[in-house]
FIBA-611856 format. One line per field, with one value per residue (C-alpha): residue number from 0; chain; x, y negated, z negated. Coordinates in Angstrom, 3 decimals. Each point is the difference from the previous one (the first is absolute). Last residue first. Layout:
BEGIN
nr	(NUM / ...)
kette	(A / ...)
east	(X / ...)
north	(Y / ...)
up	(Z / ...)
//
This chain:
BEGIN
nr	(361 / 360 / 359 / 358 / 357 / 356 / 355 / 354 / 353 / 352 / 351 / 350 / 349 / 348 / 347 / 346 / 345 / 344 / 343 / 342 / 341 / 340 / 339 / 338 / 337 / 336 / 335 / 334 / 333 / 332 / 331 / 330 / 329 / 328 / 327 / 326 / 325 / 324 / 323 / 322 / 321 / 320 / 319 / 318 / 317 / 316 / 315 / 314 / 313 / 312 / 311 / 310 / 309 / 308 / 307 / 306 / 305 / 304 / 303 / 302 / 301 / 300 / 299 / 298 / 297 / 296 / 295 / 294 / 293 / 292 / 291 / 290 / 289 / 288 / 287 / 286 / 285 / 284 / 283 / 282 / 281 / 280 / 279 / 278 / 277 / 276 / 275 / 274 / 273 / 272 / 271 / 270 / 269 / 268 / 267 / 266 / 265 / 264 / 263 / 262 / 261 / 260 / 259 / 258 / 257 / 256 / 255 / 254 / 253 / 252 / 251 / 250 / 249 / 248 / 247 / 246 / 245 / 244 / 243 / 242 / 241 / 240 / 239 / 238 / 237 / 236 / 235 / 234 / 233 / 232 / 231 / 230 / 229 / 228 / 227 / 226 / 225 / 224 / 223 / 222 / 221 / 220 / 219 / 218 / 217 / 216 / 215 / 214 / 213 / 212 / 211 / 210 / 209 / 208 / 207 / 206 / 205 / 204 / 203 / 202 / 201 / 200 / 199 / 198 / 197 / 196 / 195 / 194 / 193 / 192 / 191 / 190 / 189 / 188 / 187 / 186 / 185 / 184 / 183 / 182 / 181 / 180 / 179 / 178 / 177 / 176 / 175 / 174 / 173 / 172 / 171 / 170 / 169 / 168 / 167 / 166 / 165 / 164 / 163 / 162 / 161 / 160 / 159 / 158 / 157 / 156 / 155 / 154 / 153 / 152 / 151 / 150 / 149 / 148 / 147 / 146 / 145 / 144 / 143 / 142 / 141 / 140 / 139 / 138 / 137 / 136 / 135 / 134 / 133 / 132 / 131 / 130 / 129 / 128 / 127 / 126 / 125 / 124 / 123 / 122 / 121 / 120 / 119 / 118 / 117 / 116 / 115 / 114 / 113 / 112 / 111 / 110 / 109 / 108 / 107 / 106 / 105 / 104 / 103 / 102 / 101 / 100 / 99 / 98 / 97 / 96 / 95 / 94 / 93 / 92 / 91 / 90 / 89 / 88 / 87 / 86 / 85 / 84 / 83 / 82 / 81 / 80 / 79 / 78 / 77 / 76 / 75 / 74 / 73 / 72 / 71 / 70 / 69 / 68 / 67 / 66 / 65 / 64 / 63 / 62 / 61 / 60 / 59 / 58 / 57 / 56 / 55 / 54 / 53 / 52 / 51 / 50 / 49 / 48 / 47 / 46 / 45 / 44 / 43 / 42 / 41 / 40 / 39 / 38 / 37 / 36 / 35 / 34 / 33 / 32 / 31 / 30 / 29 / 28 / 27 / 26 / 25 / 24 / 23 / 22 / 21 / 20 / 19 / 18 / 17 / 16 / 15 / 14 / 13 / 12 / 11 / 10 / 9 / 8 / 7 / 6 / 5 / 4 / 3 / 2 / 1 / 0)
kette	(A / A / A / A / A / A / A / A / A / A / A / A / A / A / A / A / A / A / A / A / A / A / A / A / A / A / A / A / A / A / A / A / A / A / A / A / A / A / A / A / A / A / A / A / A / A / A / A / A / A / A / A / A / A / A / A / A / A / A / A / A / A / A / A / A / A / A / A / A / A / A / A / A / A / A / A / A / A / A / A / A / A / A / A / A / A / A / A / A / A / A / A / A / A / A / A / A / A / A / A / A / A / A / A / A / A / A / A / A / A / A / A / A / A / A / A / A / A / A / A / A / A / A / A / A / A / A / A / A / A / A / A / A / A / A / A / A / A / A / A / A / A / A / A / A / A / A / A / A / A / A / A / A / A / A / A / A / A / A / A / A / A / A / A / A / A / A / A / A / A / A / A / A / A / A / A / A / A / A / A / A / A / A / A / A / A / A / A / A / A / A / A / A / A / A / A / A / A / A / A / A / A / A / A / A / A / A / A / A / A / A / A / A / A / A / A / A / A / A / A / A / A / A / A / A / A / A / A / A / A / A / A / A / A / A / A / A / A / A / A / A / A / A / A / A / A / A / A / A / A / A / A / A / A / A / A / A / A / A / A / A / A / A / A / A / A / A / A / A / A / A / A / A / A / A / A / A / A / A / A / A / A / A / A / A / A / A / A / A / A / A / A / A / A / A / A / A / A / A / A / A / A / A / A / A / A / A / A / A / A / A / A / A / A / A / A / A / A / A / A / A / A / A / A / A / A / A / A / A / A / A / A / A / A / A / A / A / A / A / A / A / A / A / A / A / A / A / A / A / A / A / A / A / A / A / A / A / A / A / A / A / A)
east	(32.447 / 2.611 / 3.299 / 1.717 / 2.153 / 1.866 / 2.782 / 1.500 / -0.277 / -3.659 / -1.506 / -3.316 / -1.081 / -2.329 / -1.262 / -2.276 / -3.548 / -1.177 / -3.337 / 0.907 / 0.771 / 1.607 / -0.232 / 2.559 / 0.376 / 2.069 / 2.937 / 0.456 / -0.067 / -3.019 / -2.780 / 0.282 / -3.037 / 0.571 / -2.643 / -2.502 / -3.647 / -0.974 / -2.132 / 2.209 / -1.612 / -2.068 / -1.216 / -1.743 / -3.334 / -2.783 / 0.733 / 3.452 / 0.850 / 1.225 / 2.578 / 1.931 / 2.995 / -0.237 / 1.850 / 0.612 / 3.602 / 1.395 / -0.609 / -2.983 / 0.957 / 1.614 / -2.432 / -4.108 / -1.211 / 0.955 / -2.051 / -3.426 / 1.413 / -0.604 / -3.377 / -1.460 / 1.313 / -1.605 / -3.326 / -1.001 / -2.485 / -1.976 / -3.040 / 0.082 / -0.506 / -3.087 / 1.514 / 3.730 / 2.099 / 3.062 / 1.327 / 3.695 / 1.425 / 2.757 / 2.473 / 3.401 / -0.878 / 2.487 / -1.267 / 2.645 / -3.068 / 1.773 / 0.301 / -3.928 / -0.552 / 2.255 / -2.139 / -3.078 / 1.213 / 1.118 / -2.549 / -2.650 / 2.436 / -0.081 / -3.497 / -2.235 / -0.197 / -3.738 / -2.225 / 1.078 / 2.418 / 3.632 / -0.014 / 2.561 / 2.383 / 1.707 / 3.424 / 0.789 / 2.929 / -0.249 / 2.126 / -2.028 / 0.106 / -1.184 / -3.083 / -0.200 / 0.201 / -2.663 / -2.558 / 1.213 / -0.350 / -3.479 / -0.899 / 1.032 / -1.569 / 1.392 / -2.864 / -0.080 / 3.767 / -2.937 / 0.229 / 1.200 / 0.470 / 2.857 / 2.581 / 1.360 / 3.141 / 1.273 / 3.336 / 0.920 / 0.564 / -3.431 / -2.393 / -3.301 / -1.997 / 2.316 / -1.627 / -3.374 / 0.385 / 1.797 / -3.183 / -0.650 / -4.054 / -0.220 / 1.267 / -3.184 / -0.163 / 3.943 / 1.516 / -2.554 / 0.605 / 1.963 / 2.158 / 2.351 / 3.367 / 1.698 / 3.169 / 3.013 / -1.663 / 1.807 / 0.185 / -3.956 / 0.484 / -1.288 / -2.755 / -1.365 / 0.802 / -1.717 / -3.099 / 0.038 / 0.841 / -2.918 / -2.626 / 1.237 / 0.181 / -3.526 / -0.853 / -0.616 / 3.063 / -0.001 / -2.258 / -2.570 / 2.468 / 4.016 / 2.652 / 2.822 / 2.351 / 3.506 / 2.485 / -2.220 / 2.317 / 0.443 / -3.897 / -1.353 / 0.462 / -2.270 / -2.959 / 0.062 / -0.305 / -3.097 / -1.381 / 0.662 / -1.902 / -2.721 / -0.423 / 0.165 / -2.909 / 0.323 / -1.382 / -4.014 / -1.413 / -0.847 / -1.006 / 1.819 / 2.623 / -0.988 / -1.374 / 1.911 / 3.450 / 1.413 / -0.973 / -1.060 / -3.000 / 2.757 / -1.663 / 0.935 / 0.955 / 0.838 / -1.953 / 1.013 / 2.226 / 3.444 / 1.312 / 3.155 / 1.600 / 2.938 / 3.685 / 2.555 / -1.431 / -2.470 / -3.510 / -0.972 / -3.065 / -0.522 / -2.442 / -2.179 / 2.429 / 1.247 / -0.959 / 1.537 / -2.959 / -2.370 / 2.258 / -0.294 / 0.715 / -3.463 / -1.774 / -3.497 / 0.493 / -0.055 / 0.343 / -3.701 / -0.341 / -2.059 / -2.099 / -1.656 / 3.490 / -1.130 / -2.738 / 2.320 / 1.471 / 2.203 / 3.216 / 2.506 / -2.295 / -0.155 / 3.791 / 0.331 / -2.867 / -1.932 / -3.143 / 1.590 / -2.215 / 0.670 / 4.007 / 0.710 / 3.147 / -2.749 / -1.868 / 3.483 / 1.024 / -3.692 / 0.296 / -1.758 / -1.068 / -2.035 / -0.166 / -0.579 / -3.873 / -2.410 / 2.044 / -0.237 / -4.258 / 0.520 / 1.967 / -2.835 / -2.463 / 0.930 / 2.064 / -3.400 / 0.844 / 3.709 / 2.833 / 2.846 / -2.218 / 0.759 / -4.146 / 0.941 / 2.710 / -2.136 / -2.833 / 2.084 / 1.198 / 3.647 / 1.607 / 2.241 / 1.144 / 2.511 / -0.551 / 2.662 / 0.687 / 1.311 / -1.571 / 2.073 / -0.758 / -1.565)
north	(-59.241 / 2.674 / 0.095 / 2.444 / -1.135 / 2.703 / -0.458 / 1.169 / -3.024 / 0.018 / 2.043 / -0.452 / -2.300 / 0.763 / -1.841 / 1.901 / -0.503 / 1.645 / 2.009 / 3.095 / 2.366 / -2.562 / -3.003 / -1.057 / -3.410 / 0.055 / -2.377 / 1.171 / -3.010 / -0.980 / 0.397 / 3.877 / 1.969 / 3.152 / 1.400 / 0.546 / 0.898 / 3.148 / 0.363 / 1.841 / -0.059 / 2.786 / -1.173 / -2.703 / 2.434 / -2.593 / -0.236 / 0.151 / 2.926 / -0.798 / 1.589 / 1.143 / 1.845 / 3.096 / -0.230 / 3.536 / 0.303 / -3.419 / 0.972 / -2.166 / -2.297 / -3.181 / 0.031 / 1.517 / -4.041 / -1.014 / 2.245 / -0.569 / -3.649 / 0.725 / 1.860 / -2.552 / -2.831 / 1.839 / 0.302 / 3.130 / 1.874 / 2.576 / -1.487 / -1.361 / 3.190 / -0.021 / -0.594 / 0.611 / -2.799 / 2.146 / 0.159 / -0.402 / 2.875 / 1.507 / 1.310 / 2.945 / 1.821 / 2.649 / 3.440 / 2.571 / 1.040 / -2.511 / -3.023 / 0.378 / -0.056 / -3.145 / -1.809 / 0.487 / -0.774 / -3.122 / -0.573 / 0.494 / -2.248 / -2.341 / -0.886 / 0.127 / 3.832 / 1.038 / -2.607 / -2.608 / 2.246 / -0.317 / 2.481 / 2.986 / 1.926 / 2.708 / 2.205 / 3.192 / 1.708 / 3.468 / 2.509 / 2.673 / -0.936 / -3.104 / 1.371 / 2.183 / -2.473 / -2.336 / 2.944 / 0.852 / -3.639 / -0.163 / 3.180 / -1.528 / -2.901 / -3.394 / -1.961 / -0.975 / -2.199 / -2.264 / -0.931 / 2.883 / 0.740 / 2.324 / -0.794 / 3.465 / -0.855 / 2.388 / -0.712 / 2.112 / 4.039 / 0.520 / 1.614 / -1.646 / 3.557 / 1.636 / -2.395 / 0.896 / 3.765 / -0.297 / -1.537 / -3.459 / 0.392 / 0.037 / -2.938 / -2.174 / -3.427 / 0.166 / 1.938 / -0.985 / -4.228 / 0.398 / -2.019 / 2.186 / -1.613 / 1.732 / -1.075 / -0.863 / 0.344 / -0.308 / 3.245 / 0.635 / 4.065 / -0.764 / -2.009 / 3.129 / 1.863 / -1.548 / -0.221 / 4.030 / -0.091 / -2.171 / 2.103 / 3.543 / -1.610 / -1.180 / -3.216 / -1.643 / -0.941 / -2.883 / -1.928 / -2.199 / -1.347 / 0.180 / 1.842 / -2.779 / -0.045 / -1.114 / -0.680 / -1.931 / -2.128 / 3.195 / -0.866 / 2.455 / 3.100 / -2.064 / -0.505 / 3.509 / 1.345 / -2.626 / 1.876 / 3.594 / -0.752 / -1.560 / 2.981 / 2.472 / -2.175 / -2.497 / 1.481 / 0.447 / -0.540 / -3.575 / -2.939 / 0.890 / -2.686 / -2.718 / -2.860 / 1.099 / -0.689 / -2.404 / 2.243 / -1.686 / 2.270 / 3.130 / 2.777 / 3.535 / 2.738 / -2.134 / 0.382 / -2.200 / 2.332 / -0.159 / -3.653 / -0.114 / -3.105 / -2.075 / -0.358 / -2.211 / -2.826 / -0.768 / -0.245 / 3.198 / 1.851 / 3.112 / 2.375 / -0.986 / -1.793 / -3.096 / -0.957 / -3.539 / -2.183 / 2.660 / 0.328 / -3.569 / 0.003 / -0.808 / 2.039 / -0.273 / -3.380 / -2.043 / -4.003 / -0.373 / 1.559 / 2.868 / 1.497 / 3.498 / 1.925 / -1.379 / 2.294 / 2.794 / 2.880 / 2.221 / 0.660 / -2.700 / -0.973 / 3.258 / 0.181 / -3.004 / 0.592 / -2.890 / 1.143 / 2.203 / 3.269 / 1.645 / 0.595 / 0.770 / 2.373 / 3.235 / -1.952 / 0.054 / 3.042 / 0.983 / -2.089 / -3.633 / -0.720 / -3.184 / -1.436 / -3.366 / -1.433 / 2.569 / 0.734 / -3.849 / 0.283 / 3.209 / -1.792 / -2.963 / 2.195 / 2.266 / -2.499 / 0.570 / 3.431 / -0.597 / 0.625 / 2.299 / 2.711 / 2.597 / 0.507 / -3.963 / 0.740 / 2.994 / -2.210 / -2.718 / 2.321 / 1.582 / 1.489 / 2.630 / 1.952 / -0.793 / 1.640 / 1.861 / -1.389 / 2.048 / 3.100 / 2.704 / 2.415 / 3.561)
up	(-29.934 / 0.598 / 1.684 / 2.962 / 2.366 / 2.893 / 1.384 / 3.020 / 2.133 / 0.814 / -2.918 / -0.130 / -2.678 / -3.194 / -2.334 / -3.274 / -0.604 / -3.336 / 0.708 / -1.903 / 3.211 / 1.486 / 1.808 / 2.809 / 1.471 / 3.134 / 1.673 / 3.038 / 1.723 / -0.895 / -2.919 / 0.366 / -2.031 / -1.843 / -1.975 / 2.882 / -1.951 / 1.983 / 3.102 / 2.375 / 3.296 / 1.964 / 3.475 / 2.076 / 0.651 / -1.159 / -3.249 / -0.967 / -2.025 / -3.637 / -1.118 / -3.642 / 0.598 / -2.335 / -3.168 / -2.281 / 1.303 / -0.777 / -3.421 / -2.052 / -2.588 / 1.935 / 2.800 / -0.777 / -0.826 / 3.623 / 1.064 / -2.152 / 0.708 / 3.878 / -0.576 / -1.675 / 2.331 / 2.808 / -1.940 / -0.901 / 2.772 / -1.305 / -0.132 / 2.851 / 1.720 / 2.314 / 3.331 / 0.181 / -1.339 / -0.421 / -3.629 / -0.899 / 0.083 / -1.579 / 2.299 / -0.035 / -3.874 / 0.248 / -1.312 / -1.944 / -2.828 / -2.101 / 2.872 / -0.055 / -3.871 / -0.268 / 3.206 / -1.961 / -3.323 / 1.403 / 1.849 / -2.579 / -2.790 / 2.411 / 0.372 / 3.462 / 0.156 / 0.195 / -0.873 / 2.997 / 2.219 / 0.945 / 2.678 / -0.250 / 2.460 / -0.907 / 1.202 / 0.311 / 1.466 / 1.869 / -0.981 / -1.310 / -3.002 / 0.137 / 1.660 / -3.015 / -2.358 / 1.893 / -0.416 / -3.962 / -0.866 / 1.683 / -1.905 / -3.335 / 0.511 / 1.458 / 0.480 / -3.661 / 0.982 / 2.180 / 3.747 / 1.849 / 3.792 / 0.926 / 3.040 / 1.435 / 1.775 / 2.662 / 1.471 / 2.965 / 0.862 / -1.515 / -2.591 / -1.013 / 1.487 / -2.973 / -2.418 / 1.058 / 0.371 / -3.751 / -1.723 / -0.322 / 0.337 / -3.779 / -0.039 / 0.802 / -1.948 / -0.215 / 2.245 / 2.643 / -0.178 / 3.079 / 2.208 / 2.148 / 1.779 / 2.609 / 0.324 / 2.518 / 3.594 / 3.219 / 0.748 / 0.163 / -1.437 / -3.281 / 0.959 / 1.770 / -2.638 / -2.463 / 1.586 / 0.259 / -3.420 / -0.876 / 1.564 / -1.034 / -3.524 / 0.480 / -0.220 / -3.638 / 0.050 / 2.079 / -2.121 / 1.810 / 2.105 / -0.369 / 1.503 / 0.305 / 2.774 / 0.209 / 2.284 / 2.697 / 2.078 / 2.473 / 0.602 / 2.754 / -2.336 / -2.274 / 2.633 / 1.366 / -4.291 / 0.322 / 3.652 / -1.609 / -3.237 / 2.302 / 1.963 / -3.131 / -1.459 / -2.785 / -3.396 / -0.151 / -3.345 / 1.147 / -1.475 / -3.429 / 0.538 / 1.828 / -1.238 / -3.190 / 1.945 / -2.836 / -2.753 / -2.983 / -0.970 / 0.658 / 1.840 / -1.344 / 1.924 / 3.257 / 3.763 / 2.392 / 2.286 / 1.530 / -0.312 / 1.851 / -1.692 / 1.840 / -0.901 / 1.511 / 1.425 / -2.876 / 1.000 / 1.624 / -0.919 / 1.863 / -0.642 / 3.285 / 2.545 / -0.182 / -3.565 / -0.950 / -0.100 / -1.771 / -2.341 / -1.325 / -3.562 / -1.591 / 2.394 / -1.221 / -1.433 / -3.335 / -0.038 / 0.360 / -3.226 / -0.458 / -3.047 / 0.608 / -1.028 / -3.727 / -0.289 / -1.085 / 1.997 / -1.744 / 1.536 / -1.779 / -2.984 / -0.953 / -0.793 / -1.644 / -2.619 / -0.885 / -0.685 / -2.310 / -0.928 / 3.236 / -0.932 / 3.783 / 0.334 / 0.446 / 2.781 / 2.298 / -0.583 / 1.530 / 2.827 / 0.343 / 3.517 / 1.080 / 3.763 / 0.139 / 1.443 / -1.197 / -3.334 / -0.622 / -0.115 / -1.769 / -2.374 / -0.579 / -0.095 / -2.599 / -2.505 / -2.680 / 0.565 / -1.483 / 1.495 / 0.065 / -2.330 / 2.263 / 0.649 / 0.584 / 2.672 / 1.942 / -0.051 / 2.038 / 2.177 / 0.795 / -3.282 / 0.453 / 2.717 / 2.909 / 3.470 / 1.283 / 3.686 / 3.341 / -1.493 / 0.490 / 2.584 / -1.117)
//
């Protein structure tokens, strides 16, 4: 019997599914099922058990269950807050950098983030892109020696089959010109009992394979998560995360730092934090810039250069990632620089133009 090209997640999927769950209340009833029928809405079962239901303010609920808030929008927000649509060639493909492009295989994910930038999209279709289309985006990348990298992205990559994803794999393998093969995936950690060895061997290849992990919260880590990202690790594939700064969920410093600790403990880099894309419906979430910089700015000094992602903020409408941290070094003119550190005293400094450098604090 063939293998399914897609395993579909269970859990939590309806809005009387979440309150017999007691995720929301019935008095909540209309209003969620009134969000379910516009954003897709998945909670798995490892998911549910990590939800305390008796605080209303629970950090992990608040990322996948659907409140009445996601009704509110701003006229700032948009359903394709970073452009993709602009820079997609072919179906698949987005390419906005010059040297690395996503190859978006399906739209389905396990769990559906009330955040997530691609939520007028994701969960639309059960149907991953067709064997045509594969072939037509894999055409596109072979006829882009700039491209070095690709990213496997979606919906969740990993929720193909193995037999799927290794023969996807493969093919990017063999494209000469390609350094890495990047996977972004929240499945180790809201799914991992699907990281089993068929999976991880399908991962396998002659070049660089990343596997990028989505967490938000150091509770998200669970013991089966932990033991899914270990054994990628172990295999010999790094891992990395990515996290959004989130309203409710992670916007202190003592979350991100615990956060960030837990990951670099279980052998995870944190690469990006997040800030918040203005897709429709998720004010809510959305710190303020200068929030989210001093959140950052507050993590230096006392946190290990290991445990600190770069902190970004993605232009809206398609301009790119940029660093969006507090810049402690600022030149007045010729080279002359003022340098704060990690305790907020500014300190001179001037490049060293015949051999010596001069140091002094104000």
């Amino acid at each position: 019997m063939p293998t399914p090209p897609i395993s579909r997640p269970g859990g939590l999927r309806h809005a009387q599914a979440l309150a017999d769950a007691e995720l929301i209340s019935s008095n909540a009833l209309e209003e969620v099922h009134e969000v379910a029928a516009r954003y897709s809405v998945a909670v798995t079962p490892i998911v549910r058990s990590l939800i305390d239901s008796t605080d209303p303010d629970d950090p992990v609920a608040r990322q996948f269950v659907p409140s009445a808030e996601e009704l509110v929008e701003t006229p700032t927000e948009n359903a394709d807050p970073i452009g993709d649509d602009t820079f997609s060639p072919v179906p698949g493909i987005v390419h906005r950098y010059r040297d690395r492009v996503l190859l978006k295989l399906l739209h389905t994910c396990p769990v559906y983030c009330r955040y997530c930038f691609r939520r007028e999209r994701v969960g639309t279709s059960e149907a991953p892109l067709s064997q045509a289309e594969i072939e037509a985006a894999l055409a596109y990348v072979r006829s882009r020696p700039d491209v070095w990298e690709v990213i496997l992205t979606g919906g969740d990559p990993l929720l193909l089959s193995p037999r799927r994803i290794k023969k996807v794999v493969l093919a990017l393998d063999n494209i000469d010109h390609l350094g890495v093969i990047r996977i972004h995936t929240r499945v180790p950690v809201v799914d991992p009992d699907r990281i089993n060895r068929d999976l991880i061997n399908a991962l396998a290849a002659e070049k660089a394979v990343f596997v990028v992990i989505h967490c938000n919260h150091p509770r998200e880590l669970s013991p089966a998560a932990v033991t899914a990202i270990r054994s990628i690790i172990d295999a010999g594939i790094p891992v990395l995360s990515q996290s959004v700064l989130l309203k409710g969920v992670n916007d202190d410093v003592a979350t991100l730092e615990a956060l960030f600790r837990a990951l670099v403990r279980h052998r995870v880099k944190p690469y990006y934090l997040h800030h918040p894309d203005r897709a429709p419906g998720t004010r809510h979430f959305r710190p303020s810039l200068t929030r989210g910089r001093a959140l950052v700015d507050g993590l230096r000094g006392d946190l290990s250069g290991l445990c600190q992602p770069t902190y970004v903020l993605d232009i809206p409408g398609g301009h790119g990632k940029v660093p969006a941290g507090i810049e402690r070094t600022v030149e007045a003119e010729n080279g002359h620089y003022k340098v704060r550190d990690a305790k907020g005293i500014v300190h001179a400094y001037q490049d060293e133009q015949d051999g010596n450098a001069q140091f002094a604090s104000e």
